[in-house]
C-alpha positions in Angstrom: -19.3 14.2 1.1 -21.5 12.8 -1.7 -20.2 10.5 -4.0 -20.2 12.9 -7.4 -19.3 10.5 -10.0 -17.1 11.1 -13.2 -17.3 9.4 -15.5 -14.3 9.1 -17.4 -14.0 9.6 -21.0 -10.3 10.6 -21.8 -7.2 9.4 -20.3 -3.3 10.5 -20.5 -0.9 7.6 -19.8 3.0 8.5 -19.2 4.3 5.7 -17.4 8.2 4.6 -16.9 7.7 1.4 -15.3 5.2 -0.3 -17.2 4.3 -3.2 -15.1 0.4 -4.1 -15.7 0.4 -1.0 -18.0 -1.3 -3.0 -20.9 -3.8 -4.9 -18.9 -4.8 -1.6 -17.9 -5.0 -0.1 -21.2 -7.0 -2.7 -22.4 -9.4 -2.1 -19.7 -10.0 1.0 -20.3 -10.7 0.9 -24.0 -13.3 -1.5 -22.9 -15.1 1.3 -20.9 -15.0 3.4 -24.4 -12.1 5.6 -22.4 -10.0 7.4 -25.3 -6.4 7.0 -24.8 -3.8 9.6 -25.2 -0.2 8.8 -24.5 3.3 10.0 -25.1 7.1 8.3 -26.5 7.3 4.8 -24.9 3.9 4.3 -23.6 2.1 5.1 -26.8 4.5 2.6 -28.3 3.9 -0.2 -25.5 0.6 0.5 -26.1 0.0 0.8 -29.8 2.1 -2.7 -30.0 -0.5 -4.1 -27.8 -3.2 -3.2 -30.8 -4.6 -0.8 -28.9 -6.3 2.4 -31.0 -3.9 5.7 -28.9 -2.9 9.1 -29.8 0.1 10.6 -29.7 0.5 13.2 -27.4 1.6 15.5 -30.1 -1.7 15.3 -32.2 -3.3 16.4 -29.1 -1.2 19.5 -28.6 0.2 20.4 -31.8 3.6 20.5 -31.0 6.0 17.3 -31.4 8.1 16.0 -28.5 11.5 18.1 -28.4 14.7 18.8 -26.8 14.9 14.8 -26.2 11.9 14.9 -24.7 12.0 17.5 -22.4 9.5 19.3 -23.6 6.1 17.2 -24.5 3.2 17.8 -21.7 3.7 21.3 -21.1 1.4 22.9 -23.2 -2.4 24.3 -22.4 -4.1 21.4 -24.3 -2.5 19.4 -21.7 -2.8 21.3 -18.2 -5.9 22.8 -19.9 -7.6 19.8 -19.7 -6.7 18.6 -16.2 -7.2 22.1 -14.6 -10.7 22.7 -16.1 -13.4 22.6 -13.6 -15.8 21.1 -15.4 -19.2 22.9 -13.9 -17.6 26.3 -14.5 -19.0 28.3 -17.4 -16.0 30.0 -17.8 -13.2 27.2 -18.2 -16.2 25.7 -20.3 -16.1 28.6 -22.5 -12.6 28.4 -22.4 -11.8 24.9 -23.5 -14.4 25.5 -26.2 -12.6 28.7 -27.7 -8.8 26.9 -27.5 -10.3 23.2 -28.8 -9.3 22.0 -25.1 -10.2 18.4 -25.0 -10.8 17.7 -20.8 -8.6 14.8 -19.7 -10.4 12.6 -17.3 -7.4 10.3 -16.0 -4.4 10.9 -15.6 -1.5 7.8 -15.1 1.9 9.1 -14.3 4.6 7.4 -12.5 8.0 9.4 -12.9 11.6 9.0 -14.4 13.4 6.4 -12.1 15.2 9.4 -10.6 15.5 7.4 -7.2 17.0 4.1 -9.2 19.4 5.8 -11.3 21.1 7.6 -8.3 20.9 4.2 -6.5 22.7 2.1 -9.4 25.8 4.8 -9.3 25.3 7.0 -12.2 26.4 10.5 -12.7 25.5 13.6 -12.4 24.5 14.4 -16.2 22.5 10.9 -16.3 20.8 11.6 -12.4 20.3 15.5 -14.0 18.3 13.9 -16.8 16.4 11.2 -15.1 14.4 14.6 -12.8 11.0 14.1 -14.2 9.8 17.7 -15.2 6.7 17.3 -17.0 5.0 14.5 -14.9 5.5 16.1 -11.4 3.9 19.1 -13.3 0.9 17.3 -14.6 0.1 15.2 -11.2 0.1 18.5 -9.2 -2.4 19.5 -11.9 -4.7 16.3 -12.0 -4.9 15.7 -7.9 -5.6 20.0 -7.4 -8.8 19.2 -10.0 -9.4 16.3 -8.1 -13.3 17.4 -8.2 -13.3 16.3 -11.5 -10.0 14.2 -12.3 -8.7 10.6 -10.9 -4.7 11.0 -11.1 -2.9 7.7 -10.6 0.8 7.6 -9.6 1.1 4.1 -9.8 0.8 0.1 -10.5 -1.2 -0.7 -7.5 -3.9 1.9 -7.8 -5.0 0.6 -11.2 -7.1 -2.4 -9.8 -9.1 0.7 -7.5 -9.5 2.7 -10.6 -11.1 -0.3 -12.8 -13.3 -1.8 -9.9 -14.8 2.0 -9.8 -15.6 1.8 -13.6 -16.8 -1.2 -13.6 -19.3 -0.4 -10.2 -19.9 3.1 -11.4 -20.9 3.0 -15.0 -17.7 4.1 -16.0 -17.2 6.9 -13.5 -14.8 7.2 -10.5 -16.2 8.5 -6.8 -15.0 11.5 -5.1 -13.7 9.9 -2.8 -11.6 7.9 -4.4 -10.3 10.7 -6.3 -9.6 12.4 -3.2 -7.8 9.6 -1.9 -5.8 9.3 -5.2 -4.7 13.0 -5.0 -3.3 12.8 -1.4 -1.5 9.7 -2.6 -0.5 12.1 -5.8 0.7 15.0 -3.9 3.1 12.9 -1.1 4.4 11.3 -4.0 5.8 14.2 -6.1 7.0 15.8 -2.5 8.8 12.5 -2.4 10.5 12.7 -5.5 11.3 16.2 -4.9 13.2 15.4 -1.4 15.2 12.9 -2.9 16.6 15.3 -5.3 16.9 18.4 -3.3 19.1 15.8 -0.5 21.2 13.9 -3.9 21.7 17.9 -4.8 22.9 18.4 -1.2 25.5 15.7 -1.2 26.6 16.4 -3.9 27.3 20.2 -3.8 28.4 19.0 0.1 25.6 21.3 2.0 25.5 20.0 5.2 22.5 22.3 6.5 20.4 23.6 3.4 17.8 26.2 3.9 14.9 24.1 3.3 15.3 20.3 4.3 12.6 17.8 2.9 12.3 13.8 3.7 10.3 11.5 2.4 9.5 7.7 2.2 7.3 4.6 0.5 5.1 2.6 3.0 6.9 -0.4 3.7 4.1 -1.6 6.5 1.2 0.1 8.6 1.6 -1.3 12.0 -0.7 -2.3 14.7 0.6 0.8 17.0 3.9 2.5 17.7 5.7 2.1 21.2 2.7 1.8 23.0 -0.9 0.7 22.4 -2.4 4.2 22.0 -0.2 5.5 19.3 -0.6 4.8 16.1 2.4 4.1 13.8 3.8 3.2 10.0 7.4 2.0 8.4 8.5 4.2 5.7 11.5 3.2 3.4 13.8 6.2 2.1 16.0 6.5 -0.6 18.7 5.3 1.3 19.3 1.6 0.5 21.2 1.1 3.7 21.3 -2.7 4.3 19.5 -3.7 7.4 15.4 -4.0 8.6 14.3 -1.9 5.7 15.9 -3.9 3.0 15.6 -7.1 4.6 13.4 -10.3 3.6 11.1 -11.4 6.2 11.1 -15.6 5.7 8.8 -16.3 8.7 7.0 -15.1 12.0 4.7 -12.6 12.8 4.6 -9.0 11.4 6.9 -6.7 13.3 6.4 -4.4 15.1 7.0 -0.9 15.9 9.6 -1.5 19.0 10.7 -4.6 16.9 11.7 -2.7 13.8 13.5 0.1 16.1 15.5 -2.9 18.1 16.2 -4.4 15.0 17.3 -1.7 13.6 20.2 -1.0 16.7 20.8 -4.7 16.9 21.9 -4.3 12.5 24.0 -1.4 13.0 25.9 -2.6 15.8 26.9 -6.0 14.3 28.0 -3.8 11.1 31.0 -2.7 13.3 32.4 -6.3 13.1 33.8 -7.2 9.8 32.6 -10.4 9.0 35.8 -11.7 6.8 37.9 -11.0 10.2 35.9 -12.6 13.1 32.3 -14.1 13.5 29.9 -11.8 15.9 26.8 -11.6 17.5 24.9 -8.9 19.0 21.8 -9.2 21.1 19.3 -6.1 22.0 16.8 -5.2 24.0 15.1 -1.7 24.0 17.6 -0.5 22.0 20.4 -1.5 24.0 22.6 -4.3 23.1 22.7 -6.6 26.2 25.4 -8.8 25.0 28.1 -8.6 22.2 31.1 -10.9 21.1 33.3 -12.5 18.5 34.3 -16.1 18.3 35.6 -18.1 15.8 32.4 -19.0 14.7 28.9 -17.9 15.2 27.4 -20.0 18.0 30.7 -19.5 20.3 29.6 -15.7 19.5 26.3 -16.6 20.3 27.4 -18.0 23.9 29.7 -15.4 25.0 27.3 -12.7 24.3 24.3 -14.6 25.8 26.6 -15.0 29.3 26.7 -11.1 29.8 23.2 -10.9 30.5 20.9 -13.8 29.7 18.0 -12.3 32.2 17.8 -8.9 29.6 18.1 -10.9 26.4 15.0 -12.8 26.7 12.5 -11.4 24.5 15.6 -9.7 22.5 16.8 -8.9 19.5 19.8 -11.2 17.9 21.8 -9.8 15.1 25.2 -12.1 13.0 27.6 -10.8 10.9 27.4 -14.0 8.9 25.3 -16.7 7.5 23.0 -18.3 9.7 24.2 -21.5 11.1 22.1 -24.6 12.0 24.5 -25.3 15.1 23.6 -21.4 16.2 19.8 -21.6 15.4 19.6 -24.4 17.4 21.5 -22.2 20.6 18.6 -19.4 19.6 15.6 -21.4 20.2 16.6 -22.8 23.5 15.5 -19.3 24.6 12.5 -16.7 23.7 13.7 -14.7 21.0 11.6 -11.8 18.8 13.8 -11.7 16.3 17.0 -12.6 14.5 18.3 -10.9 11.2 21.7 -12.0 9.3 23.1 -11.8 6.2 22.0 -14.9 5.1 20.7 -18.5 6.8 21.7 -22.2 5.7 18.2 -24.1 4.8 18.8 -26.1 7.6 19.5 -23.0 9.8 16.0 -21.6 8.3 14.1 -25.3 8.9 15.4 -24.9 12.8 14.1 -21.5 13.1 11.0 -22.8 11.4 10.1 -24.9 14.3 9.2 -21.4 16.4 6.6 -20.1 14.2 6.4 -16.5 16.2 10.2 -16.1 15.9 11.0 -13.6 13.3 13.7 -14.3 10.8 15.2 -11.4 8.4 17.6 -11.7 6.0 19.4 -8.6 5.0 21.7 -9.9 2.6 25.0 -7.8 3.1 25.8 -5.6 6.5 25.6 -1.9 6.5 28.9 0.1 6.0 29.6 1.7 9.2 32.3 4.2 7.1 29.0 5.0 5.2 28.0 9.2 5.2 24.6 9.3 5.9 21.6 11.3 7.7 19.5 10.7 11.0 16.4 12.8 11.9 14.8 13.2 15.5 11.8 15.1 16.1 11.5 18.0 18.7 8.6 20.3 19.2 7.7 21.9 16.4 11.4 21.0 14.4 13.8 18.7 12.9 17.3 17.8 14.4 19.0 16.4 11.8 22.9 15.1 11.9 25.4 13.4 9.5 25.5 9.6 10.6 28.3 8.5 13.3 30.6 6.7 11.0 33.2 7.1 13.1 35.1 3.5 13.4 37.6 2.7 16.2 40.0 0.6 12.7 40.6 4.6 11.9 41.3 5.6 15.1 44.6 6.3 16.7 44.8 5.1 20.2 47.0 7.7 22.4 48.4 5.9 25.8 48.4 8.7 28.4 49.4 6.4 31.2 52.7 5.6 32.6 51.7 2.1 31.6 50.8 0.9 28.4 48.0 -1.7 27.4 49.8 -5.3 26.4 48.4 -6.8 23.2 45.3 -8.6 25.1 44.4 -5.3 26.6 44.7 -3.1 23.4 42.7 -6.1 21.4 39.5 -6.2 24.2 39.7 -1.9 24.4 39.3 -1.7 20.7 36.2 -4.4 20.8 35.0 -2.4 23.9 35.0 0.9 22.7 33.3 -0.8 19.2 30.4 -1.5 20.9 30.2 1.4 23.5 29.3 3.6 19.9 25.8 1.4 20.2 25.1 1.7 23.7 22.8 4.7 25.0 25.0 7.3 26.9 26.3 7.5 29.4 27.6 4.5 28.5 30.3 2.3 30.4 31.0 -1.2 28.9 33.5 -3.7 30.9 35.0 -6.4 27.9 36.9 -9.9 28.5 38.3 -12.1 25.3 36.4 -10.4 22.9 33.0 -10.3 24.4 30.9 -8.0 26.9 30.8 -8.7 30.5 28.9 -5.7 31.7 27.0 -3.3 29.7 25.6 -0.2 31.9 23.4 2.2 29.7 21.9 5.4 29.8 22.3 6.5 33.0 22.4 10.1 34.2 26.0 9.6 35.4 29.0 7.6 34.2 29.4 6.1 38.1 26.0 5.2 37.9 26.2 3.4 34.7 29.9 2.0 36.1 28.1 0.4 38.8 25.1 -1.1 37.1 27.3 -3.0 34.6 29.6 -4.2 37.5 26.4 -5.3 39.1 24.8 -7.0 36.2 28.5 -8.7 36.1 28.0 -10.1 39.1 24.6 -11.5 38.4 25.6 -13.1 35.5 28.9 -14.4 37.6 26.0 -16.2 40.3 24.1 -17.3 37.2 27.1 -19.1 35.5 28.4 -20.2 39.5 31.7 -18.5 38.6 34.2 -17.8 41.7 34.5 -14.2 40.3 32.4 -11.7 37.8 34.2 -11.2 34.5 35.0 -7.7 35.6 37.7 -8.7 37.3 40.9 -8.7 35.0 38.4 -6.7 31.9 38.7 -3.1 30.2 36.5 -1.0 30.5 35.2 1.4 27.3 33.6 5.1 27.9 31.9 6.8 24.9 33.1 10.0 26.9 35.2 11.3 29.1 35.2 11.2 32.7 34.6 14.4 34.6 36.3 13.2 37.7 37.7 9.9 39.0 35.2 9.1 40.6 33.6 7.2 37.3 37.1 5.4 36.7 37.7 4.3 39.9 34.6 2.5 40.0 35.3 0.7 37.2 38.9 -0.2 38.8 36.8 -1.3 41.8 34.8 -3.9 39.5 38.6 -5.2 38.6 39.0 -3.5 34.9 43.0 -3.4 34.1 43.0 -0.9 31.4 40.7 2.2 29.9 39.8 3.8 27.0 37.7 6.7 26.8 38.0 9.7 24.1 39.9 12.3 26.9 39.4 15.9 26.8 38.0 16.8 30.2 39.4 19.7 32.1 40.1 17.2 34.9 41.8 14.9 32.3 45.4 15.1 34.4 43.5 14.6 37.7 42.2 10.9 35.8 45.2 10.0 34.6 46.8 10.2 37.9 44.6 8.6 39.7 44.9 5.4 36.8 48.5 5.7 36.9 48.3 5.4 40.9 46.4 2.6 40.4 48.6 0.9 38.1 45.9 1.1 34.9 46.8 1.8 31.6 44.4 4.3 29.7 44.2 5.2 26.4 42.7 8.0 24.5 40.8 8.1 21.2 40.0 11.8 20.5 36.6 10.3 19.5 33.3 10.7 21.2 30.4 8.3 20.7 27.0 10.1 22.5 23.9 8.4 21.6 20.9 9.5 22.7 
């Protein structure tokens, strides 16, 4: 690929956010560039005492239907399209007084932002950029002989070309530009075909697009090999996206995905009725409480299974205490993310310069509809969010015995956090906090048996007489298929069950818990997670 230079002599501008839009300006009209602009940024510019026409003295025609109509016209699309060594468009743009546009500076109506902020429909209906998407599909197709900038941060590129080039921009830099040009409008187009969606309640469209903003390139994905990037979507779901990073090294891929689990988790606990903490590790919590403050939380959730959370994940419902920072360093920790942090909280963490702290600034909304994608070969499996939350649930006793208050309070914490937990999932629960976690096994004994096991570790760790198990709940996200599962769990010492029920073998259960002397409950709700 050889350089070929343009050199650029005429430049459109249509810019909604304006940021570094005059210093830009200005910088071109040093290079001789002619300026052509249209409503707002012919204003902004002309203000700044800068010589620019109006985009209707290039065409002809004056801005109309409140502005709908401005930039589609030949004089415009004419001269982006033109190939510029082709006799034919030459003769062309010479018979219609085409003028050939050289740059092109577009970023589009704050479609994205006005959704965000709430509006309606009308407003979100008028705020779909038309024209610009029309004229950056234009520019970055000619990119042979037209730069097409989409935005602020490509303006510096643009300049330093000029300036190196005699006033012309590179091919490749073009080229680079126009890939940039063309995920951008497929960007904006996603985010309006899935607002369109939800609000015309489609839950499976014929077409489905996604699309994202580079948050961060990282140094690979889940392994070394693969390469990997962070993408923020429309979605302004609070949580490792939105967060502010105050210190620590960059994440990375497995970090962000940990994080990520660890956030949504701790989103089940409301933070105005009970302080919580949640630690993860590959995806997994490993321990999860309440208390009545953060570092009692902290504790309880650290005694389930100290071993795993080393190296993990820590998520709080609340505000970042300098009591419970002080608890977090006395292990290895990646990273923590909260709402918020106390300065001294954030001096304490400040002390481990490789610990990562994010600040989120509000918890998601676990009621909150939604979207998650997973890839398959050669498709898209894509499902509303679970925002099912056990507060909504009704919790049917099936047993001859019922769970007392203690019981029902420590099933409805369980089966909380058993919605986070791979499947098959089995968590045993004591006082508001995990006592054994077993995770994505193949069967539900299996995953019975781990967690009973990793209860007893933690029982020789802490020199207790006993596991926790003994005298706990126990949570499924599904049903059991046979006893067999449950009766494990009774083994370990759990008192009372609550699983979602709807197994064909569902009466053989119950009778074996009632035989027992368990009390079992049933939500109606299943919580797979895979």
């Amino acid at each position: 690929m050889t350089d070929h230079p343009r050199r650029v002599t005429r430049a459109l501008l249509s810019v909604s956010d304006k940021t570094g839009l005059i210093e830009f300006a200005k910088a071109l009209a040093a290079h001789d560039v002619e300026l052509v602009s249209t409503g707002g940024t012919a204003k902004a510019i002309g203000a700044a005492g800068l010589k620019v026409k109006d985009v209707s003295d290039l065409t002809g025609f004056p801005e109309m239907m409140d502005g709908r109509v401005k930039t589609l016209h030949p004089k415009v699309h004419g001269g982006l399209l033109a190939i510029r060594d082709n006799k034919e468009h030459a003769d062309a743009m010479k018979a219609h007084g085409i003028a050939p546009i050289d740059l092109l500076v577009v970023n589009l109506y704050p479609f994205e932002a006005t959704v965000d902020k709430g509006a309606g429909f009308e407003d979100c209906i008028e705020n779909i950029d038309i024209g610009g998407p029309a004229m950056i599909r234009a520019a970055a197709k000619n990119h042979d002989d037209v730069a097409v900038v989409v935005e602020a941060e490509d303006y510096k590129a643009v300049l330093d070309e000029l300036a190196a080039n005699n006033g012309a921009t590179t091919l490749k830099l073009r080229r680079r530009l126009a890939a940039k040009a063309y995920a951008r409008t497929g960007a904006y187009d996603a985010a309006i075909s899935n607002w369109f969606n939800r609000q015309l309640e489609i839950d499976a469209p014929d077409f489905r697009a996604f699309g994202g903003r580079l948050i961060q390139s990282l140094r690979y994905g889940e392994n070394p090999h693969q390469t990997a990037a962070f993408y923020a979507t429309p979605d302004k779901r609070p949580g490792v996206s939105t967060a502010r990073q105050l210190q620590g090294k960059e994440l990375s891929y497995n970090n962000i995905n940990d994080t990520d689990a660890a956030y949504e988790c701790i989103g089940e606990f409301d933070a105005k009725r009970t302080a919580a903490c949640v630690i993860v590790k590959h995806a997994n919590p490993c321990g999860v409480a309440e208390g009545s403050d953060l570092v009692s939380a902290y504790r309880k959730a650290l005694a389930c299974d100290s071993t795993s959370a080393f190296g993990g994940i820590i998520a709080m419902n609340r505000a970042l205490d300098a009591d419970t920072a002080r608890e977090i360093t006395k292990i290895f920790t990646e990273v923590i993310i909260a709402p918020d942090a106390s300065e001294e909280a954030i001096a304490i963490i400040g002390g481990k310069k490789n610990l990562r702290l994010l600040l989120a600034g509000s918890l998601p909304d676990p009621r909150a509809p939604g979207l998650t994608a997973k890839t398959v070969a050669g498709g898209l499996l894509v499902q509303s969010r679970d925002n099912a939350v056990v507060d909504d649930m009704i919790f049917k006793v099936v047993t001859k015995r019922a769970p007392s208050d203690a019981e029902m309070r420590d099933l409805k914490f369980a089966f909380r956090v058993a919605k986070h937990v791979k499947s098959n999932t089995i968590i045993y629960a004591r006082d508001l906090a995990t006592v054994g976690i077993g995770a994505g096994q193949m069967s539900r004994v299996d995953s019975a048996r781990i967690a009973a096991r990793k209860a007893q570790d933690a029982a020789n760790e802490l020199k207790l007489a006993e596991p926790l198990t003994k005298g706990s709940v126990v949570a499924s996200d599904a049903f059991f298929p046979f006893a067999d599962g449950m009766l494990a769990c009774i083994e370990a010492g759990a008192t009372a069950v609550v699983q979602p029920g709807g197994s064909m073998r569902d009466d053989e259960v119950i009778k074996a818990a009632d035989e027992h002397g368990i009390a079992m409950v049933f939500t109606g709700t299943r919580h797979f997670r895979h």
